[in-house]
N, C-alpha and C positions, 0 to 999 in steps of 0.2 A: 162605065164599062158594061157591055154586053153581059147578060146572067147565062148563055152559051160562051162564053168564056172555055177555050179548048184546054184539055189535059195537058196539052204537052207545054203552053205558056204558063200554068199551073206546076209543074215540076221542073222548068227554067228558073224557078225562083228559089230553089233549095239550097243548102248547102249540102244535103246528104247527097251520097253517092252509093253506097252499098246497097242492094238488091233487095233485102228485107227493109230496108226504110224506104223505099221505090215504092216496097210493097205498100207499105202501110201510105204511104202517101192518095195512091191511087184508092183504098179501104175510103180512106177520109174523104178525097175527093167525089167516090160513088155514092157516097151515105149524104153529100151536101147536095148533090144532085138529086136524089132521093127526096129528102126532106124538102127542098125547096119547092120539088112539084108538087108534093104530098099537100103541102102549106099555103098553096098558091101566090110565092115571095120571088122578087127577084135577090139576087144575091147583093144587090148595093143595100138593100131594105134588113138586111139578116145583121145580126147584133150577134159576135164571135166575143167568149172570153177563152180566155188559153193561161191556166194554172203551170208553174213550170218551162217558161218558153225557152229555156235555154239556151244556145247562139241564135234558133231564130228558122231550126229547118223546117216547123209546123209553120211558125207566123207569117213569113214573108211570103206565103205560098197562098193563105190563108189571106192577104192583105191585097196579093197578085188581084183575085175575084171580086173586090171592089165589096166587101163586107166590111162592116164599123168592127173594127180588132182591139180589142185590150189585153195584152199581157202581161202576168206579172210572171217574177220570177224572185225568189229571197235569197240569191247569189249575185253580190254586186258584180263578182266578175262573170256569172253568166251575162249581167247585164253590160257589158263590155264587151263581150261576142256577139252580141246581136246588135247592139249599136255600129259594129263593125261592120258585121255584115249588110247594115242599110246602107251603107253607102253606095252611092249611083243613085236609089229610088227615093223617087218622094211622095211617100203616103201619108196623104194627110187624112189618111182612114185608118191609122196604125197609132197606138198609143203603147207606151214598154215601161212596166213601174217597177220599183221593188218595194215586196209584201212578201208577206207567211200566209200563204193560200189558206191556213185552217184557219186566222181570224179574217181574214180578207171580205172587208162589207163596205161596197159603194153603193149601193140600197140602188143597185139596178139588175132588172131582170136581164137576163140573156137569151135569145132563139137556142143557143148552141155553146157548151163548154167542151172545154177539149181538157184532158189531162193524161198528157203523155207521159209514163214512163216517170210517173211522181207518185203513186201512194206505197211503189218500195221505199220511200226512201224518207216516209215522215214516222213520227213517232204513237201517232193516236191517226189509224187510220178512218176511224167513225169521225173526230172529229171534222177532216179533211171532207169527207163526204156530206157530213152535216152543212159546211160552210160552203160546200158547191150548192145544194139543194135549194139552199137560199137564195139563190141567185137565179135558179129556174122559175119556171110558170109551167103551166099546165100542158104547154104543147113543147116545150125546151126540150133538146136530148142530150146527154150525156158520152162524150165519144172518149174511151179508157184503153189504153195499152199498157199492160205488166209483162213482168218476166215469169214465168213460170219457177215459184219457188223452189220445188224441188223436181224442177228437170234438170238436165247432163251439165248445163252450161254455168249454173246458180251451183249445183255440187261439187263441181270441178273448183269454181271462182271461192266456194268456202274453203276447200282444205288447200288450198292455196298457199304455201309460205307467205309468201307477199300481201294476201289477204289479212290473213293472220297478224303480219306486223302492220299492214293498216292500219285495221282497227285498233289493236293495240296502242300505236302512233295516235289516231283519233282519239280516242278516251284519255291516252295520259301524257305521249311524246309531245303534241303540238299544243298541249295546253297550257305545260312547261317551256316551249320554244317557238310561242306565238311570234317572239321582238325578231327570231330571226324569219322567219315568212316574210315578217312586214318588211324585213331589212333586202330581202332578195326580190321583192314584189310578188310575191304568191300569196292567193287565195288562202283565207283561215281556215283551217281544216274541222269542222265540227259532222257532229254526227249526224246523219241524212244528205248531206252535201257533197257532190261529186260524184266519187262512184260504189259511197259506201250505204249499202244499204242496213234499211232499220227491220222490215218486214219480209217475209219468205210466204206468199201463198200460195194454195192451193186454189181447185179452181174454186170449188166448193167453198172453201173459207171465204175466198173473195164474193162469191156471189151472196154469199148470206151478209155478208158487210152492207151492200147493194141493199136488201130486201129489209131490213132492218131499218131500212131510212127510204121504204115505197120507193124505190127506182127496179123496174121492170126490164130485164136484159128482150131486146129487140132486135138483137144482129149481132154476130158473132163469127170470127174468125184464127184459124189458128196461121201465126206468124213465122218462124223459123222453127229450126230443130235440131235435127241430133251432130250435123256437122259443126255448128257452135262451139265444141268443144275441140276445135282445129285451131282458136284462139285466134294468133297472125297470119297463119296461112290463109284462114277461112276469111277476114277479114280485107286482105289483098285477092283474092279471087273472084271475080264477078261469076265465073264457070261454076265454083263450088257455094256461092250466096244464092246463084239461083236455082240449081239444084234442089240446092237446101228450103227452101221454100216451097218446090213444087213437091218435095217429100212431106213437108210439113201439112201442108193439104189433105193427102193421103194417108197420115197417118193417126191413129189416136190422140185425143186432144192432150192427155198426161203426159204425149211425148213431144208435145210441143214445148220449143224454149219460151215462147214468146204469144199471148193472147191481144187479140185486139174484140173489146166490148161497145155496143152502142145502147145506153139505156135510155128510159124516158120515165117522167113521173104517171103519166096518163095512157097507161098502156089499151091501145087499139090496135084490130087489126089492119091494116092500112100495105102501101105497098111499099113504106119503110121496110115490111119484113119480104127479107130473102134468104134463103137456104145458100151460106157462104161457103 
């Protein structure tokens, strides 16, 4: 496949649909076009791991551009959404395992990790980071989206009743009434899994996580924002998703829901950096 590969064949392969994950998509896409010039690689030559892959809306997007893909994910039934969703394509440049990203060691380097929307949700976030780092090389980068722990949308989703009996559910209900999950066929409910989160940062916390284990932020963007907290509405509205994003641009990075990072171990200046 052609390493001019166009965007829009490129987000024919998602399953997202919302405005903010358009966004981010396009984010990733730009930073892969980036990197590849920067590197002098065509995109079938690039070695993609993806930590977290979930039903599959980074991977099969990410497999679409004819890059060698591995993802894992430590949710069998994630890995049952995205097995799903491959059907029609056949990429035999796409590989989907299940692992625990913090030990996760196939003693191979990678051009390019990707970890979406995964270190809220582990329990030793240094760990997680340690075990990506290993899999880098000198020119690899690091592509990271979190929620912004304490913006509107993370505050609202804490004092949440239903959050509240979540967790609660997580730690004690589902640990006592595993037989009945397995008995309705639902996913086991443990902690970091779904959509319970274990960590709340900030941006600061998070970038000193980063800096602690030499990865160098290189590009940076902020994601969604204050409409987030419209919950269903905001989520059925493509009007109010993109709104919300082109506010999030404009506004202070603390008010954004949602960051998208690109780090490297060998920080240069090069024309990976651009003012997002």
């Amino acid at each position: 496949m052609s390493s001019q590969t166009p965007l829009g064949y490129f987000l024919a392969h998602t399953c997202y649909s919302m405005p903010v994950e358009i966004k981010k998509l396009r984010n990733i896409y730009s930073t892969l076009q980036r990197y590849r010039a920067s590197n002098n690689l065509g995109f079938d030559s690039m070695k993609i791991l993806e930590f977290g892959c979930g039903s599959g809306g980074i991977t099969l997007p990410l497999a679409s551009l004819g890059c060698q893909v591995k993802a894992i994910d430590i949710s069998s039934y994630a890995l049952d959404l995205i097995n799903n969703n491959m059907d029609g394509y056949s990429f035999d440049n796409l590989s989907v395992i299940q692992a625990d990203a913090c030990v996760f060691n196939d003693r191979i380097k990678y051009d390019v990790v990707v970890a979406s929307e995964v270190f809220e949700h582990v329990d030793d976030p240094e760990a997680l980071t340690r075990s990506i780092v290993a899999r880098m090389n000198d020119r690899s980068i690091l592509i990271v989206t979190i929620p912004n722990g304490y913006g509107i949308k993370e505050f609202k989703t804490r004092i949440s009743p239903h959050t509240v009996l979540l967790k609660w559910h997580s730690n004690y209900y589902f640990r006592k009434w595993k037989w009945l999950r397995k008995v309705m066929n639902k996913e086991q409910c443990e902690q970091g899994i779904g959509s319970v989160h274990c960590q709340y940062f900030t941006m600061r916390g998070f970038l000193q996580i980063m800096e602690t284990c030499n990865l160098h932020l290189i590009e940076y963007a902020k994601m969604d924002s204050l409409l987030t907290v419209l919950g269903p509405v905001y989520r059925k509205s493509a009007f109010l998703g993109n709104l919300d994003i082109k506010m999030a641009d404009a506004l202070p990075s603390w008010l954004a829901s949602g960051w998208y990072f690109v780090f490297s171990l060998n920080y240069k200046m090069t024309d990976m950096d651009e003012s997002r």
